[in-house]
PyMOL commands that place a pseudoatom at each C-alpha (Angstrom):
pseudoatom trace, name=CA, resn=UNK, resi=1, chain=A, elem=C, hetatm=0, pos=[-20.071, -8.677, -3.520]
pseudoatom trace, name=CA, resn=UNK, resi=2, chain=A, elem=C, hetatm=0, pos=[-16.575, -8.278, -2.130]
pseudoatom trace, name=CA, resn=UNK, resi=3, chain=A, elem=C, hetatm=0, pos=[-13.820, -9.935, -4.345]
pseudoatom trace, name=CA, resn=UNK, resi=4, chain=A, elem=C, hetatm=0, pos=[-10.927, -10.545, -1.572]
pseudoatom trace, name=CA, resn=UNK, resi=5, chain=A, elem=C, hetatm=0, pos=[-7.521, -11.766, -1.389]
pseudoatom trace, name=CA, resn=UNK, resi=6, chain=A, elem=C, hetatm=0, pos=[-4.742, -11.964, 0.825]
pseudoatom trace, name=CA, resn=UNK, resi=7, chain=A, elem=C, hetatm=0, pos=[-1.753, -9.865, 1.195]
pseudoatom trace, name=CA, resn=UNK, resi=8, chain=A, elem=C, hetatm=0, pos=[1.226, -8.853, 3.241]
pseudoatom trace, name=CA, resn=UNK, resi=9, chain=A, elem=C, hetatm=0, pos=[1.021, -5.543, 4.852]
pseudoatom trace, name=CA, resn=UNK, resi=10, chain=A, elem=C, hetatm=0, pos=[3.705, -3.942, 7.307]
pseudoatom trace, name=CA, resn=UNK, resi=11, chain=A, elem=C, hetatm=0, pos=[1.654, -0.301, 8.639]
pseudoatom trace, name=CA, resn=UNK, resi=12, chain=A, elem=C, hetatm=0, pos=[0.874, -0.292, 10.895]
pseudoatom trace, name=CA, resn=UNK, resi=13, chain=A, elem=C, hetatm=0, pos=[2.530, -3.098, 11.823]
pseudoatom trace, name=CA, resn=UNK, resi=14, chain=A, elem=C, hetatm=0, pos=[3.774, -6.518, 9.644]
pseudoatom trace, name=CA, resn=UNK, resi=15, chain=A, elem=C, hetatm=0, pos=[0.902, -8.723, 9.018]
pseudoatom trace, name=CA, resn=UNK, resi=16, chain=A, elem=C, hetatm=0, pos=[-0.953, -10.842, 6.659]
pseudoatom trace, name=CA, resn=UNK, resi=17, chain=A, elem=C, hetatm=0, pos=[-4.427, -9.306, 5.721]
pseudoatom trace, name=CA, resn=UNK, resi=18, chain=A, elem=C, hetatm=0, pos=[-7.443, -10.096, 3.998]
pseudoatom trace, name=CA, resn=UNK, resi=19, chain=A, elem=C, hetatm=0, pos=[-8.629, -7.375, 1.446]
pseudoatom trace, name=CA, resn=UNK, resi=20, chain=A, elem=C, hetatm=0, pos=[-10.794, -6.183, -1.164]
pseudoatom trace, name=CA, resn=UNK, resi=21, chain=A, elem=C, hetatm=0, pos=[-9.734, -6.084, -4.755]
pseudoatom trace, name=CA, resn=UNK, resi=22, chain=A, elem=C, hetatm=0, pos=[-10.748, -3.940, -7.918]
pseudoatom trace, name=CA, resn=UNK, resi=23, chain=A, elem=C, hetatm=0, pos=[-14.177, -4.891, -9.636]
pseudoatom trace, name=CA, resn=UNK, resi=24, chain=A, elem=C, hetatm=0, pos=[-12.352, -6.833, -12.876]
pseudoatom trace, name=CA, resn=UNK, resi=25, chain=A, elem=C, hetatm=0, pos=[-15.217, -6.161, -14.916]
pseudoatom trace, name=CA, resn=UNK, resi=26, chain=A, elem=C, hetatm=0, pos=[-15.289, -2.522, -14.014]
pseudoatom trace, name=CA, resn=UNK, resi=27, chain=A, elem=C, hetatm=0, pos=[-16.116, 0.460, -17.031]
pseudoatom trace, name=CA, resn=UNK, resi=28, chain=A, elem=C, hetatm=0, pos=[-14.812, 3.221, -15.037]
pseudoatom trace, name=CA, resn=UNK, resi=29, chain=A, elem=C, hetatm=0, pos=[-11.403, 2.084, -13.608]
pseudoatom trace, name=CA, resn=UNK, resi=30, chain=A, elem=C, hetatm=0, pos=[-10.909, -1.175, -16.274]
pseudoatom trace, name=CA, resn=UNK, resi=31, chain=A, elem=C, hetatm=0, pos=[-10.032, -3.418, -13.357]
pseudoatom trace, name=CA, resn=UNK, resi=32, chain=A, elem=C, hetatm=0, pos=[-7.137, -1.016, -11.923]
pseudoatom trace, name=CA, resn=UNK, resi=33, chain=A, elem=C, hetatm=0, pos=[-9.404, 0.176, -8.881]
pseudoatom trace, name=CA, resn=UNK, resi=34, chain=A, elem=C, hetatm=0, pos=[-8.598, 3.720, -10.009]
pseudoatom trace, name=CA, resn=UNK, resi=35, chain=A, elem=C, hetatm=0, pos=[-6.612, 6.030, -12.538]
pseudoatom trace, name=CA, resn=UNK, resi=36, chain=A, elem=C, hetatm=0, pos=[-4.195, 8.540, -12.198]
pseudoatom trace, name=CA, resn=UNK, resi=37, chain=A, elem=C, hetatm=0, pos=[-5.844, 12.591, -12.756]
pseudoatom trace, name=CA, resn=UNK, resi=38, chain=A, elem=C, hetatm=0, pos=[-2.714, 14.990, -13.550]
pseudoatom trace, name=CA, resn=UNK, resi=39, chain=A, elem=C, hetatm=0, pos=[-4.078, 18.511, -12.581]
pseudoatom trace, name=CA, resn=UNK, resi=40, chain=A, elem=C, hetatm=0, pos=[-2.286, 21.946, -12.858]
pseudoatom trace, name=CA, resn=UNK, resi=41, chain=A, elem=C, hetatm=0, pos=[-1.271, 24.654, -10.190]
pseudoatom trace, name=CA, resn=UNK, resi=42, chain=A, elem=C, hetatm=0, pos=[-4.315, 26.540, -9.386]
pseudoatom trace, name=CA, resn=UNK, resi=43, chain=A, elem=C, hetatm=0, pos=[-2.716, 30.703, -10.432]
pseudoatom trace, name=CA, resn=UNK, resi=44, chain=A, elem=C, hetatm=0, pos=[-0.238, 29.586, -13.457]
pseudoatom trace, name=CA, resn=UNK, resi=45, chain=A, elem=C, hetatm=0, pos=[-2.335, 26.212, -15.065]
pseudoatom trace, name=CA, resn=UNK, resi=46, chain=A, elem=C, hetatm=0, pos=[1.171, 24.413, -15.088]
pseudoatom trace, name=CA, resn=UNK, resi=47, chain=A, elem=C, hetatm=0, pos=[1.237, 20.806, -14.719]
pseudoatom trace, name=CA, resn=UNK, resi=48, chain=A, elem=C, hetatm=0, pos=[1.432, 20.524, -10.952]
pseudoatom trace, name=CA, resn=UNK, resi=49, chain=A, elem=C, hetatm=0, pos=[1.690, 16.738, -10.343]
pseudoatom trace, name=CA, resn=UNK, resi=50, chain=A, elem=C, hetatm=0, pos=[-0.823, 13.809, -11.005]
pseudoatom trace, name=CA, resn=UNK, resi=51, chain=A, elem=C, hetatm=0, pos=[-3.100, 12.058, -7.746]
pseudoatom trace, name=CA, resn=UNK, resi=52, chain=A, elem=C, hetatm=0, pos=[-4.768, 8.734, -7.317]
pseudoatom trace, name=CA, resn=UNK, resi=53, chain=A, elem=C, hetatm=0, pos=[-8.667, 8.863, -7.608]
pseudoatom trace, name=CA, resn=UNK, resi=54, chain=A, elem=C, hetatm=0, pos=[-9.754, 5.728, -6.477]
pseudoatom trace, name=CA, resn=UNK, resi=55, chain=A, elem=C, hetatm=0, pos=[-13.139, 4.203, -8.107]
pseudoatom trace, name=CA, resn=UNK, resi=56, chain=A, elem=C, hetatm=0, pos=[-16.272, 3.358, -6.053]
pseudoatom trace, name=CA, resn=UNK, resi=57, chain=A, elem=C, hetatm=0, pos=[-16.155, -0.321, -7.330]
pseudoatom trace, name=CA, resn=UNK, resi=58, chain=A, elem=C, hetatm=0, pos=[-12.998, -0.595, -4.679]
pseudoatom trace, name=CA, resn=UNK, resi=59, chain=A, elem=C, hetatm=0, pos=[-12.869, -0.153, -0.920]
pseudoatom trace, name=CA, resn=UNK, resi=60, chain=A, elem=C, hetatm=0, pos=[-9.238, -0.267, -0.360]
pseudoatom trace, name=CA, resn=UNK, resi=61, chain=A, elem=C, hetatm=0, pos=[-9.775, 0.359, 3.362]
pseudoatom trace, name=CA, resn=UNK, resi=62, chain=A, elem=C, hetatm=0, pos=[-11.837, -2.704, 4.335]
pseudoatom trace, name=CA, resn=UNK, resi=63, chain=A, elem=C, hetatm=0, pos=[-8.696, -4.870, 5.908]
pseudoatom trace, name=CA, resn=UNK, resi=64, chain=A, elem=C, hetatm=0, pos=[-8.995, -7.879, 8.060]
pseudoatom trace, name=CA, resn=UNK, resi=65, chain=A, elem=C, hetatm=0, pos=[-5.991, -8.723, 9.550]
pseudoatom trace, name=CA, resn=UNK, resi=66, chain=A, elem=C, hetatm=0, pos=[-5.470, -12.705, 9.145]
pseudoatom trace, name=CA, resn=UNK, resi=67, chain=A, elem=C, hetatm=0, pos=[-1.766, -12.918, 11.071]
pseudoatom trace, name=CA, resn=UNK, resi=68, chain=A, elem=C, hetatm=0, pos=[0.309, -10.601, 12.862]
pseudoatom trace, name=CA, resn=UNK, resi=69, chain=A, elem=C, hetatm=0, pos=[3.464, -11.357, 12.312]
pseudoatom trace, name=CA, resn=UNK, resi=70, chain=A, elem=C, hetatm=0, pos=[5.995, -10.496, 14.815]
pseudoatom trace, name=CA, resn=UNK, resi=71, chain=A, elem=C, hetatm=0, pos=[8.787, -7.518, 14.570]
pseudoatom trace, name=CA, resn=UNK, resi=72, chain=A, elem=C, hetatm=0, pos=[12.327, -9.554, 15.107]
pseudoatom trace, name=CA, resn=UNK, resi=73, chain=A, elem=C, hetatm=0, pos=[14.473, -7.029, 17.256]
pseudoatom trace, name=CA, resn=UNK, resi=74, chain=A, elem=C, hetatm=0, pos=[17.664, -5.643, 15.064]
pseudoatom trace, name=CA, resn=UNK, resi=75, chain=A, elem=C, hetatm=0, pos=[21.089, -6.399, 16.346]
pseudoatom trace, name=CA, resn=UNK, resi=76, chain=A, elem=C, hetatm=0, pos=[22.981, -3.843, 17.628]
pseudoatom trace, name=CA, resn=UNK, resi=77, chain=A, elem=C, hetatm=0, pos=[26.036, -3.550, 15.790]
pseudoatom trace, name=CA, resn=UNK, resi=78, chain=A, elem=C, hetatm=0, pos=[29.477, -3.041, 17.715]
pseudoatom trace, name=CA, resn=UNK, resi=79, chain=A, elem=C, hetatm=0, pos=[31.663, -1.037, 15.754]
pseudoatom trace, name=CA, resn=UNK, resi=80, chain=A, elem=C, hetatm=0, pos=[34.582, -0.462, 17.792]
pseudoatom trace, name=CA, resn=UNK, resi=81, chain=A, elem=C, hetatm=0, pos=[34.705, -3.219, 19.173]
pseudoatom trace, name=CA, resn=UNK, resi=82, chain=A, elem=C, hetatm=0, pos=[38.538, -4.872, 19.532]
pseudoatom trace, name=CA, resn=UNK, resi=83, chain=A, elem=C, hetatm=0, pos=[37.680, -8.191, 18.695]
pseudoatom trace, name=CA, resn=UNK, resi=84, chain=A, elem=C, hetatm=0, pos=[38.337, -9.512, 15.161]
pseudoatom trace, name=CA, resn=UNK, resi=85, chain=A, elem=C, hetatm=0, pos=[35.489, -10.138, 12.875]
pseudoatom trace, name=CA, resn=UNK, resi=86, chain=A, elem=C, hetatm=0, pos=[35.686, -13.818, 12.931]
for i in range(1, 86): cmd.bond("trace and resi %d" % i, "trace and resi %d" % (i + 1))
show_as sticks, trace
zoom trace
C-alpha cells in the first residue's frame, strides 16, 4: 500500500508532487527509507566515502506531479547604468 504525501520539487522543473514515503513501521530502514553504507577504496581499504542504499519498503521514484508551477523570468540587472538608484 503506498503511503503518499505531497511535496515541492524544482528538477526538473518547480512543481508540487505527489510521492511515496518510507514504510514507518519498517525493520530494515526504521522508517528512514534507507541508511547510509560507508565503504573503503577498493586497493588501500581506506575509508573512501559513505552512499545512500535505499530500502525496498520505499519507491522514491514513483512522482505524480500535482502543479507545475511556473519559472518567473529574472531581471536583468543594469549595472552601469547612469541613472541613480532611486
Amino acid at each position: 500500500m503506498a503511503r503518499m504525501r505531497i511535496r515541492y520539487t524544482d528538477w526538473p522543473r518547480p512543481a508540487l508532487v505527489l510521492t511515496d514515503t518510507p514504510r514507518p513501521n519498517c525493520v530494515a530502514c526504521d522508517g528512514q527509507g534507507g541508511h547510509n553504507r560507508a565503504f573503503g577504496h577498493p586497493a588501500t581499504g581506506e575509508y573512501d566515502g559513505t552512499e545512500w542504499e535505499p530500502c525496498p519498503c520505499w519507491d522514491d521514484r514513483r512522482v505524480h506531479t500535482l502543479l507545475p508551477i511556473p519559472r518567473f523570468p529574472r531581471r536583468v540587472r543594469d549595472d552601469h547604468s547612469t541613472e541613480p538608484p532611486f
